[in-house]
C-alpha positions in Angstrom: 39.8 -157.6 188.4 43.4 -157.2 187.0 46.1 -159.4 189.2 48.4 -156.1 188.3 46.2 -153.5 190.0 47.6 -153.7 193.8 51.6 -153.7 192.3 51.4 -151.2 189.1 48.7 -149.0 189.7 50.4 -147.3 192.8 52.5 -144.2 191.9 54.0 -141.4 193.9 52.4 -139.1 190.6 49.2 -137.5 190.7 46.5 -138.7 188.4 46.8 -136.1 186.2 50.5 -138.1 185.9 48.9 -141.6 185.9 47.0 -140.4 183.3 49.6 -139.2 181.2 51.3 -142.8 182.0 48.6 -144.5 180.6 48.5 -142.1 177.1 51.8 -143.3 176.0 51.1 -145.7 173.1 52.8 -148.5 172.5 53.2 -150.5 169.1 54.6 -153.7 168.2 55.3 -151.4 164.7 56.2 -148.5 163.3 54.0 -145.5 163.3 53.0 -142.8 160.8 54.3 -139.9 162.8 57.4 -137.5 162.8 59.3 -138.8 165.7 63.1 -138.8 167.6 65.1 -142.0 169.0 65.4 -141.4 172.6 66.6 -144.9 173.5 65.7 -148.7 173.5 64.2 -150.0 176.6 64.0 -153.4 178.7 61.6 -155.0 181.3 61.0 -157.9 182.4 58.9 -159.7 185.1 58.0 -163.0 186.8 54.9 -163.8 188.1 53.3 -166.8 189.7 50.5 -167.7 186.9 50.0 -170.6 183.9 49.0 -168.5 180.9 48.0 -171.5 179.1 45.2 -172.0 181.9 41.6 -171.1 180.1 40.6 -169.6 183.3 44.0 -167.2 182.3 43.2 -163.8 180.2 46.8 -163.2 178.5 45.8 -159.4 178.2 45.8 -158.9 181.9 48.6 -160.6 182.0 50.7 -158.4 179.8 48.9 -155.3 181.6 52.0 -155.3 184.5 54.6 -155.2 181.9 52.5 -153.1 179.5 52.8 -150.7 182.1 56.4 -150.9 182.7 57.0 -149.6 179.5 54.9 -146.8 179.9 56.6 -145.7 182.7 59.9 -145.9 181.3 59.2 -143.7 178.2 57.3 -141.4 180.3 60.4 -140.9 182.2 61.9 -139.6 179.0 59.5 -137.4 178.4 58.6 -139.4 175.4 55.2 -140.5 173.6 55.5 -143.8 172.6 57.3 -147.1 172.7 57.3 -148.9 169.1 58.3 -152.1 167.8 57.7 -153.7 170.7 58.9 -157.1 171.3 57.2 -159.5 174.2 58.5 -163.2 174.7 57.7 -165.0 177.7 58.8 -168.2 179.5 57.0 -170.7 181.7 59.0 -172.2 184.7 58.8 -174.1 187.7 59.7 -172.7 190.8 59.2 -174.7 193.7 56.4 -176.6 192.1 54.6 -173.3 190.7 54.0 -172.8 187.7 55.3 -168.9 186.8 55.7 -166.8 183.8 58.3 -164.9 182.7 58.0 -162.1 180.4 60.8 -160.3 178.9 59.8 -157.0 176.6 61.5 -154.4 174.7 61.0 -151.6 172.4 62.5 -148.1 171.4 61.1 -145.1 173.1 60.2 -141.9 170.4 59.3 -138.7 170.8 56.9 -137.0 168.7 58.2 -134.4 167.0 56.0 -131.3 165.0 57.0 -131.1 161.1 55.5 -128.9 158.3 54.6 -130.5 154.8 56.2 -127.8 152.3 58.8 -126.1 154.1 
Protein backbone atom coordinates (compact mmCIF):
# COMPACT_ATOMS: atom_id res chain seq x y z
CA UNK A 1 0.00 0.00 0.00
CA UNK A 2 1.52 3.31 -1.14
CA UNK A 3 2.11 5.85 2.00
CA UNK A 4 1.06 8.60 -0.96
CA UNK A 5 -2.40 7.21 -1.68
CA UNK A 6 -4.55 9.13 1.13
CA UNK A 7 -2.55 12.71 0.17
CA UNK A 8 -2.02 12.51 -3.88
CA UNK A 9 -4.51 10.32 -5.09
CA UNK A 10 -7.53 12.82 -4.12
CA UNK A 11 -8.38 15.29 -6.94
CA UNK A 12 -11.29 17.57 -7.49
CA UNK A 13 -10.93 15.88 -11.46
CA UNK A 14 -12.82 13.10 -12.66
CA UNK A 15 -11.05 9.84 -13.42
CA UNK A 16 -11.23 10.26 -16.78
CA UNK A 17 -8.77 13.43 -15.53
CA UNK A 18 -6.76 11.31 -13.04
CA UNK A 19 -6.27 9.27 -15.75
CA UNK A 20 -4.97 11.63 -17.96
CA UNK A 21 -2.66 12.73 -14.86
CA UNK A 22 -1.22 9.62 -14.60
CA UNK A 23 -0.34 9.41 -18.81
CA UNK A 24 1.98 12.17 -18.60
CA UNK A 25 5.48 10.64 -18.96
CA UNK A 26 8.14 11.63 -17.31
CA UNK A 27 11.98 11.17 -18.18
CA UNK A 28 15.13 11.76 -16.52
CA UNK A 29 16.20 12.32 -20.58
CA UNK A 30 15.41 13.49 -23.66
CA UNK A 31 12.90 11.85 -25.87
CA UNK A 32 12.56 10.99 -29.56
CA UNK A 33 9.57 13.14 -30.24
CA UNK A 34 8.68 16.58 -31.85
CA UNK A 35 7.97 18.63 -28.85
CA UNK A 36 7.61 22.60 -27.52
CA UNK A 37 9.21 24.19 -24.18
CA UNK A 38 6.36 25.22 -22.11
CA UNK A 39 8.38 25.86 -19.01
CA UNK A 40 10.68 24.30 -16.23
CA UNK A 41 8.99 23.08 -13.21
CA UNK A 42 9.82 22.62 -9.32
CA UNK A 43 8.45 20.48 -6.35
CA UNK A 44 9.49 19.55 -3.49
CA UNK A 45 8.35 17.54 -0.38
CA UNK A 46 9.09 16.44 3.15
CA UNK A 47 8.00 13.47 4.50
CA UNK A 48 8.45 11.59 7.82
CA UNK A 49 10.42 8.26 6.46
CA UNK A 50 14.26 6.78 6.44
CA UNK A 51 14.75 5.67 2.82
CA UNK A 52 17.77 3.95 3.73
CA UNK A 53 15.49 1.53 5.97
CA UNK A 54 15.27 -2.09 4.01
CA UNK A 55 11.77 -2.28 5.10
CA UNK A 56 11.72 1.30 2.75
CA UNK A 57 10.68 0.83 -1.11
CA UNK A 58 12.40 4.11 -2.67
CA UNK A 59 9.77 3.86 -5.66
CA UNK A 60 6.83 4.52 -3.44
CA UNK A 61 8.62 6.94 -2.07
CA UNK A 62 9.17 9.04 -5.10
CA UNK A 63 5.40 8.13 -6.23
CA UNK A 64 4.11 11.55 -4.14
CA UNK A 65 6.49 13.75 -5.93
CA UNK A 66 6.26 11.69 -9.10
CA UNK A 67 2.96 12.82 -9.08
CA UNK A 68 3.49 16.41 -8.50
CA UNK A 69 4.93 16.64 -11.59
CA UNK A 70 2.37 15.14 -13.36
CA UNK A 71 0.07 17.48 -12.21
CA UNK A 72 2.02 20.45 -12.94
CA UNK A 73 2.43 19.66 -16.69
CA UNK A 74 -0.99 18.57 -16.87
CA UNK A 75 -1.88 21.93 -15.92
CA UNK A 76 -0.18 23.17 -18.97
CA UNK A 77 -1.82 21.14 -21.05
CA UNK A 78 1.37 19.36 -21.76
CA UNK A 79 2.58 15.57 -22.31
CA UNK A 80 5.56 15.11 -20.56
CA UNK A 81 8.17 16.31 -18.11
CA UNK A 82 11.87 15.43 -19.35
CA UNK A 83 15.14 15.60 -17.90
CA UNK A 84 14.06 15.16 -14.69
CA UNK A 85 16.23 15.81 -11.89
CA UNK A 86 15.42 14.25 -8.18
CA UNK A 87 17.83 14.89 -5.08
CA UNK A 88 16.76 14.25 -1.70
CA UNK A 89 17.95 15.05 1.84
CA UNK A 90 17.58 13.17 5.09
CA UNK A 91 16.96 15.41 8.31
CA UNK A 92 16.11 15.28 11.79
CA UNK A 93 13.29 16.94 12.90
CA UNK A 94 12.37 16.53 16.38
CA UNK A 95 14.19 13.22 16.55
CA UNK A 96 12.45 11.89 13.21
CA UNK A 97 14.10 10.90 10.67
CA UNK A 98 12.42 12.69 7.28
CA UNK A 99 13.21 12.96 3.80
CA UNK A 100 13.36 15.62 1.68
CA UNK A 101 13.04 15.50 -1.94
CA UNK A 102 13.58 18.32 -4.24
CA UNK A 103 12.67 17.60 -8.24
CA UNK A 104 12.71 19.42 -11.41
CA UNK A 105 12.25 19.05 -15.00
CA UNK A 106 10.99 20.97 -18.18
CA UNK A 107 7.49 20.46 -19.17
CA UNK A 108 6.97 19.70 -23.42
CA UNK A 109 4.31 19.43 -25.44
CA UNK A 110 4.14 17.11 -28.16
CA UNK A 111 3.86 18.57 -31.17
CA UNK A 112 2.62 16.62 -34.78
CA UNK A 113 5.49 17.00 -37.64
CA UNK A 114 5.60 15.54 -41.28
CA UNK A 115 8.91 13.79 -42.47
CA UNK A 116 9.25 15.44 -46.15
CA UNK A 117 7.45 18.53 -46.10
Amino acid sequence: MSIFNDRNDKSDGTKEENQRIKEVILSTGNINRSYVVRDVIFVAEKFETDLFDQAVDPNESLAGIKLKLQRMAHAYGANAVINCHFDHAHVTVEGKTCLEIFAYGTVVQFIQSTIGG
